[in-house]
C-alpha positions as CSV (number, residue, x, y, z in Angstrom):
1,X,108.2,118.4,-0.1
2,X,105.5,120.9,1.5
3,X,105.3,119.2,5.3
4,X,109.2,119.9,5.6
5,X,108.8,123.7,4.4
6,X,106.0,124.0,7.0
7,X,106.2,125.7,10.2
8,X,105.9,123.0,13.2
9,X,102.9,124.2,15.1
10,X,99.9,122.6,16.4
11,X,96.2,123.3,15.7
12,X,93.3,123.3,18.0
13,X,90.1,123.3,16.8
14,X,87.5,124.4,19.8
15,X,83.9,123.4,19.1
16,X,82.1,125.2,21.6
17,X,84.3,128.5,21.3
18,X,84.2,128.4,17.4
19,X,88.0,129.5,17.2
20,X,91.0,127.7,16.3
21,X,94.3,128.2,18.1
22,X,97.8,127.6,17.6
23,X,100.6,126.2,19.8
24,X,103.8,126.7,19.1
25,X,105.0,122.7,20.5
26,X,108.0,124.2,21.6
27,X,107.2,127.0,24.4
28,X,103.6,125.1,25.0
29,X,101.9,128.2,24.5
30,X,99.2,129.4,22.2
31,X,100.8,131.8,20.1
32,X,97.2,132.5,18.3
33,X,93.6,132.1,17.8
34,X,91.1,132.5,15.1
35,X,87.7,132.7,15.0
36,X,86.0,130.1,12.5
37,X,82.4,128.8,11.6
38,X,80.0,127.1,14.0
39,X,81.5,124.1,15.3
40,X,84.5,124.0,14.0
41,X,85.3,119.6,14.7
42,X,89.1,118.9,13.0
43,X,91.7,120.3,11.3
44,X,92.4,118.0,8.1
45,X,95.8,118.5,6.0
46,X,95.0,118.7,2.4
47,X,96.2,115.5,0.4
48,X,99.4,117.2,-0.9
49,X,99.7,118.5,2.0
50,X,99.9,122.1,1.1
51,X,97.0,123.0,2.9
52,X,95.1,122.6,6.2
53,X,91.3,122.9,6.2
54,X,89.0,123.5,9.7
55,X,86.2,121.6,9.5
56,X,83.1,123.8,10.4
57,X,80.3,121.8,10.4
58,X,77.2,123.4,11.5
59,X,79.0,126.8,10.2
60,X,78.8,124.5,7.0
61,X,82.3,125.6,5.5
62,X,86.0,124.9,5.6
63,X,88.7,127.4,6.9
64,X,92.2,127.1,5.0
65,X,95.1,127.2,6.8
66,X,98.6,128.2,5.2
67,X,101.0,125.5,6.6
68,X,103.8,127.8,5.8
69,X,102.7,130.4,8.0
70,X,99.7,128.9,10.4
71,X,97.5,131.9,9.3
72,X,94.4,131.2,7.8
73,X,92.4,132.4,4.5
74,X,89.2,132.6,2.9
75,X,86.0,129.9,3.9
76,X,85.1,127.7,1.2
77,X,81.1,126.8,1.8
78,X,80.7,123.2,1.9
79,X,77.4,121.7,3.6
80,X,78.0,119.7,6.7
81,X,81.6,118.9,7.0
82,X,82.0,117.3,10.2
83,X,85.4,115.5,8.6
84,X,87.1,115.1,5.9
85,X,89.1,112.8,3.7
86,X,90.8,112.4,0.3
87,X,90.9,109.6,-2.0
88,X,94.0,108.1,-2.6
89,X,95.1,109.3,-5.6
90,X,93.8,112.7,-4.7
91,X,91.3,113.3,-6.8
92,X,88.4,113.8,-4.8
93,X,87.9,114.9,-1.4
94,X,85.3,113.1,0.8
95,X,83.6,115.2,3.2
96,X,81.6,113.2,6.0
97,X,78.4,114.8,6.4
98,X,77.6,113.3,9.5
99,X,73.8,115.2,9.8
100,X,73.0,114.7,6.2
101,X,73.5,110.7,6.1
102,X,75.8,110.8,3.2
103,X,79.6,111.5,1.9
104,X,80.1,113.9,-0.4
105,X,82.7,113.9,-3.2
106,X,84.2,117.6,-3.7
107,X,86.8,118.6,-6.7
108,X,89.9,118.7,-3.7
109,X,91.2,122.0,-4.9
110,X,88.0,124.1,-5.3
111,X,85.8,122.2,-2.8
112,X,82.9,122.0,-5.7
113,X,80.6,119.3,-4.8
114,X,80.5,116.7,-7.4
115,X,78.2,113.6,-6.0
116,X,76.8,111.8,-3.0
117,X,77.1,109.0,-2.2
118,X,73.9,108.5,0.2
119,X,74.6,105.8,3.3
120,X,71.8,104.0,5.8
121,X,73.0,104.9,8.7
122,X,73.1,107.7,11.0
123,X,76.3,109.9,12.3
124,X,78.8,108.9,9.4
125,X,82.2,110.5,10.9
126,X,85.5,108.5,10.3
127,X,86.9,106.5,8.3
128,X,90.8,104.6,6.8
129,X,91.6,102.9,3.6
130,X,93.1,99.4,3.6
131,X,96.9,98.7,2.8
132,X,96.0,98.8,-1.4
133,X,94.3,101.9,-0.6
134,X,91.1,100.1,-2.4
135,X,88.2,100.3,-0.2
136,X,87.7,101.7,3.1
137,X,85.9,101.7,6.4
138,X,84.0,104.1,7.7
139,X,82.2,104.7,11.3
140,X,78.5,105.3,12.3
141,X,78.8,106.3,15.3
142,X,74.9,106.5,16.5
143,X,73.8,103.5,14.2
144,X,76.9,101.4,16.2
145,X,77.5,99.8,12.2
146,X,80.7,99.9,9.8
147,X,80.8,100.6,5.9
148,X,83.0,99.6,3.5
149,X,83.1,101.5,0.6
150,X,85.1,101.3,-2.6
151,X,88.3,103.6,-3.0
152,X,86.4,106.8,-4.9
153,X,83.1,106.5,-3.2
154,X,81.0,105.4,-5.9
155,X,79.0,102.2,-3.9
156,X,78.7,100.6,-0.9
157,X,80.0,97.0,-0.5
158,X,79.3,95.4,2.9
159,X,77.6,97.0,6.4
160,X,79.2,95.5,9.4
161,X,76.7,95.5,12.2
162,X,78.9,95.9,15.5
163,X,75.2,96.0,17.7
164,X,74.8,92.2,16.4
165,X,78.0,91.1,17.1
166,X,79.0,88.5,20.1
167,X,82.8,88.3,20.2
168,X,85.0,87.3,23.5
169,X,85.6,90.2,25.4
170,X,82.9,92.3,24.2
171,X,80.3,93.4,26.7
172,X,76.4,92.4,25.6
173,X,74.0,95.3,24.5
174,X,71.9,94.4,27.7
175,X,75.0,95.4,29.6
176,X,76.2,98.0,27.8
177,X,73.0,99.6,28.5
178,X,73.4,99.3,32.1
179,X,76.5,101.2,32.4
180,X,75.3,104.5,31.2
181,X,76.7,106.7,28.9
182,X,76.5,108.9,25.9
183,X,73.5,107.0,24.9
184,X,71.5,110.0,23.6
185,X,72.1,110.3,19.9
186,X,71.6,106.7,19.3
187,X,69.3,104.6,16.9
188,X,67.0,102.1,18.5
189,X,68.4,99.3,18.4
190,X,72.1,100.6,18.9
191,X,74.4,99.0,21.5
192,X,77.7,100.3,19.9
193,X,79.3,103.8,19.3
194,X,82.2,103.3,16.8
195,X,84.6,106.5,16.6
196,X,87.9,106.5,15.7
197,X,88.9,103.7,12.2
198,X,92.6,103.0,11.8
199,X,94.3,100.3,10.0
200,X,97.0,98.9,12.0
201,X,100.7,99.5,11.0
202,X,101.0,96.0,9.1
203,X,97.8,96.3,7.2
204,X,96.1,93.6,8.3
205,X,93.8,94.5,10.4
206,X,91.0,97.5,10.9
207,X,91.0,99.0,14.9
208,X,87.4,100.8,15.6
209,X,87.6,102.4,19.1
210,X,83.7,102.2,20.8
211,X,82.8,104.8,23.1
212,X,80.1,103.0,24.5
213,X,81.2,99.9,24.9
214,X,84.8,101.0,25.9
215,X,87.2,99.0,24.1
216,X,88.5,98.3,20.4
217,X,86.6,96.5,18.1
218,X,89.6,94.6,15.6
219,X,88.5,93.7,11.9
220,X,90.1,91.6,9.8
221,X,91.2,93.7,6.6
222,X,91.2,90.6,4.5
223,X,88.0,88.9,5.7
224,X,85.7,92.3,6.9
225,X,84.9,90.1,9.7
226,X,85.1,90.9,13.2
227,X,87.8,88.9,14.9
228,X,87.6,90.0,19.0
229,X,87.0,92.8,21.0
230,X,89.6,94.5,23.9
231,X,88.6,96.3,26.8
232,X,90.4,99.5,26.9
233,X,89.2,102.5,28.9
234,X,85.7,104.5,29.3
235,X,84.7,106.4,26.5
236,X,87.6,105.2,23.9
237,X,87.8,107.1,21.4
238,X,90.6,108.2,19.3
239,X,93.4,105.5,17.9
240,X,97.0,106.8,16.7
241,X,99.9,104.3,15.9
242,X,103.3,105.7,17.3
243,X,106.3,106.5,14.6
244,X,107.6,103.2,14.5
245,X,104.6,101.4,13.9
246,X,105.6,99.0,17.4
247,X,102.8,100.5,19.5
248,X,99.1,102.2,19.2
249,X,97.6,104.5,21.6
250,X,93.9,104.9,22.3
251,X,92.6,107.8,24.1
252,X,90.2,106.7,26.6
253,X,88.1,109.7,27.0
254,X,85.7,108.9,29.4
255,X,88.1,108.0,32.0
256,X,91.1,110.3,31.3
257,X,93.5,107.2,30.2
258,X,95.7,106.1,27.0
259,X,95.8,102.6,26.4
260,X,99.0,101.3,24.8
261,X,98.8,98.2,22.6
262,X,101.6,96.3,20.9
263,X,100.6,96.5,17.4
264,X,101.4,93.1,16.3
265,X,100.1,91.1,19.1
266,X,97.4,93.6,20.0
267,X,97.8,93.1,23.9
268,X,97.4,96.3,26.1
269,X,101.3,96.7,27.8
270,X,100.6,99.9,29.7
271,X,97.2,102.4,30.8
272,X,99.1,106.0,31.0
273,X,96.5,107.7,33.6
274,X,96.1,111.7,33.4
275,X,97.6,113.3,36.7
276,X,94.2,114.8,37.9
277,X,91.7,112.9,35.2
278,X,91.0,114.2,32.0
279,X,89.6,113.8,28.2
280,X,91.7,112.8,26.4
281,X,90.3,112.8,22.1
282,X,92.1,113.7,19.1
283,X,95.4,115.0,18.5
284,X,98.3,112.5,17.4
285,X,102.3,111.9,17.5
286,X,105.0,114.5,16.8
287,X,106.8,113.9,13.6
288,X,109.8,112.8,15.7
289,X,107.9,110.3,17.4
290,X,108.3,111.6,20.9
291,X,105.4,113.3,22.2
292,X,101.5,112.4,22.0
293,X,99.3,115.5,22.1
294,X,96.0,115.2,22.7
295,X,92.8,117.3,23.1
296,X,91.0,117.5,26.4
297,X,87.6,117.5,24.7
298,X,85.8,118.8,28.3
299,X,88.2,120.8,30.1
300,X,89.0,122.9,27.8
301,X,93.1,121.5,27.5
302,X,95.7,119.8,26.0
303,X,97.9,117.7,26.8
304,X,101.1,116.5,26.0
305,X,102.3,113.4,27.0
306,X,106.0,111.2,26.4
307,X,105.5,108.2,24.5
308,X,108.1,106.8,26.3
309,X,107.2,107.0,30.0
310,X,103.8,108.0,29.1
311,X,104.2,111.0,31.7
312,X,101.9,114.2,31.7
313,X,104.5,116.9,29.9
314,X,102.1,119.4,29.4
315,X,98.7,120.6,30.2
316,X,97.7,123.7,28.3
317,X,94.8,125.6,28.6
318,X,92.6,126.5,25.4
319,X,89.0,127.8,24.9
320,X,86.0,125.1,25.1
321,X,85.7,122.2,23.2
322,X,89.0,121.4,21.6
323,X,87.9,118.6,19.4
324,X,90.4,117.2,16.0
325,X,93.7,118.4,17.1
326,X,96.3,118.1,14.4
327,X,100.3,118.5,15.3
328,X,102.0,119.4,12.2
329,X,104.1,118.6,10.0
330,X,103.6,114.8,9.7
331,X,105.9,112.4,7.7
332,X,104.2,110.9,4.3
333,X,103.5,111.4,1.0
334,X,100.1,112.0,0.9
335,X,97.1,112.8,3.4
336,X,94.0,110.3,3.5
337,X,92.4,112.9,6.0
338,X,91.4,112.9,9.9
339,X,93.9,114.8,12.1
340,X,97.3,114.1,10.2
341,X,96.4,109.9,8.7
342,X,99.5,110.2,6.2
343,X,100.6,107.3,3.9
C-alpha cells in the first residue's frame, strides 16, 4: 500500500511565507522548506495516496509532493485552489475555489479542468461525504450556509442556512455580533462562520465547527437537519476524530484551546489549554493515534500535543502563517481530501 512505503514526516504549509516545510515528527525539527505559489492553504494527499498536493491558491496552482521522499515536483496550474477533495471512487478531484464561488471537477491525475459546478454562496472551503459516500457537505464560510451536494458534483440538493437557525445552545446573530470577531469577509446578513465539516466516526451525524459563533454546529446525516449547537472555544475551527473513533478534538483557535468530545454522546469531557495561549488550526492525529499536531495559524508554530493527557509536547517554530498541516502517513484506503480525511 503507498502510505506504508512513505516516509513519516509532517508538512506545513505557511500562507504568509509561501513555503512549505517539513518536520521530521521524530527529532521535532524542520528538516526542510520549499518555496511554493502565493498562499499556499493545505497540503491534500492524493486519493490513492501516492501523492501530496500544496494547495496555492492565489498562486493558482498545486505543488506535488513525493510521499516517498517529502521532495516536491513540478506545479500543476489550476485556478483558485484553496482545498481540495476527491470523489469517492477517485475519479475526479474537486477543487474548492473559494474566490471563484464554485467547485471545480479536475481529471485527478492531470489536474485538467473538466466542469463547474457553480454554488450561491460565498467562501466555499471544506467539505466530508456521508457514511455511503453519496453526497456531501460543504462549508461557506462567509455566507454562514451549508451544501449538500451529490457524490460527483454534478447538482446541488439542499442549502442549510446556519444564520436562520435557533437551536439550544446556540448564541443569537444579535449576540454573536456583539462579541466581535472575524466579521470582515462576511455577507450581509451572516451570523455564522462554518469551517471545518467532518462526519462523526459512526456516521450519523455531520460536525461543522463556527468560528464566529464558537462552538459545533451537529447535523443529522439522515435528516440534513440541524439537531443542537455546543459551545466549545473562541474561534473553533478545525475537527479531527482520534484513531479509535471514542473521541474528537476541535481546535479552538481564537482562544488557544482543544475541546475534547466523546463521539457518541457528543459531551465536551476535557478543554486541553495551550501553556502560554496559542492558535491552534489544522493538522490532525499521528497514524499511531498518539500525538495531535496542530498549526499555530498566528504565531508562526506548531504544536504537538498527547491525546492522552492532552499536555503541550512540542512547540516548534515555522515561518508565518502555517495553515493545513498534514502528518503523514495516515491509515485508509483512500483519501476524500483536507489535511489527511482517509476512509
Amino acid at each position: 500500500m503507498a502510505a506504508k512505503r512513505a516516509k513519516s514526516l509532517v508538512y506545513v504549509p505557511n500562507s504568509q511565507a509561501a513555503t512549505v516545510q517539513v518536520i521530521d515528527p521524530k527529532t521535532f525539527t524542520v528538516i526542510a522548506t520549499y518555496p511554493t505559489g502565493q498562499q499556499p492553504q493545505h497540503v491534500v494527499p492524493s486519493w490513492d495516496l501516492k501523492r501530496l498536493w500544496v494547495n496555492d491558491d492565489i498562486g493558482n496552482d498545486l505543488v506535488p509532493i513525493d510521499p516517498m521522499t517529502g521532495k516536491p515536483g513540478k506545479r500543476v496550474h489550476v485556478e483558485d485552489p484553496y482545498n481540495l477533495y476527491f470523489t469517492p471512487d477517485g475519479g475526479h478531484a474537486l477543487v474548492m475555489a473559494e474566490r471563484m464561488h464554485r467547485i471545480d471537477v479536475h481529471n485527478p491525475h492531470t489536474m485538467a479542468l473538466e466542469r463547474s459546478l457553480p454554488v450561491p454562496c460565498s467562501g466555499v472551503n471544506h467539505a466530508d461525504y456521508s457514511a455511503d459516500l453519496s453526497f456531501f457537505v460543504a462549508s461557506c464560510e462567509f455566507s454562514g450556509k451549508l451544501l449538500v451536494i451529490d457524490r460527483d458534483a454534478t447538482r446541488l440538493t439542499k442549502v442549510i442556512n446556519l444564520n436562520s437557525t435557533k437551536t439550544p445552545g446556540a448564541p443569537s446573530a444579535h449576540q454573536v455580533m456583539g462579541m466581535g470577531g472575524p466579521t470582515a469577509n462576511l455577507q450581509p446578513g451572516a451570523s455564522a462562520m462554518p469551517q471545518d465539516v467532518r462526519l462523526t466516526p459512526d456516521g450519523t451525524r455531520f460536525l461543522v465547527a463556527d468560528m464566529l459563533r464558537s462552538g459545533v454546529w451537529v447535523i443529522s446525516a439522515r435528516t440534513l437537519k440541524v439537531e443542537r449547537f455546543i459551545p466549545t472555544g473562541k474561534g473553533a475551527h478545525g475537527i479531527y476524530p482520534d484513531r479509535d473513533g471514542r473521541r474528537v478534538f476541535v481546535s479552538n483557535r481564537g482562544e488557544g484551546s482543544i475541546s475534547v468530545l466523546d463521539a457518541s454522546s457528543l459531551a465536551i469531557t476535557a478543554t486541553w489549554r495551550i501553556p502560554g495561549g496559542g492558535s491552534p488550526d489544522m493538522g490532525g492525529v499521528t497514524a499511531d493515534g498518539a500525538q495531535l499536531w496542530l498549526s499555530g495559524r498566528y504565531h508562526a508554530e506548531v504544536y504537538v500535543l498527547s491525546t492522552t493527557t492532552g499536555a503541550l509536547i512540542k512547540r516548534i517554530k515555522v515561518n508565518a502563517g502555517p495553515h493545513g498541516l498534514l502528518v503523514w502517513p495516515q491509515p485508509g484506503a483512500f483519501s476524500l481530501g483536507h489535511t489527511g480525511n482517509t476512509r
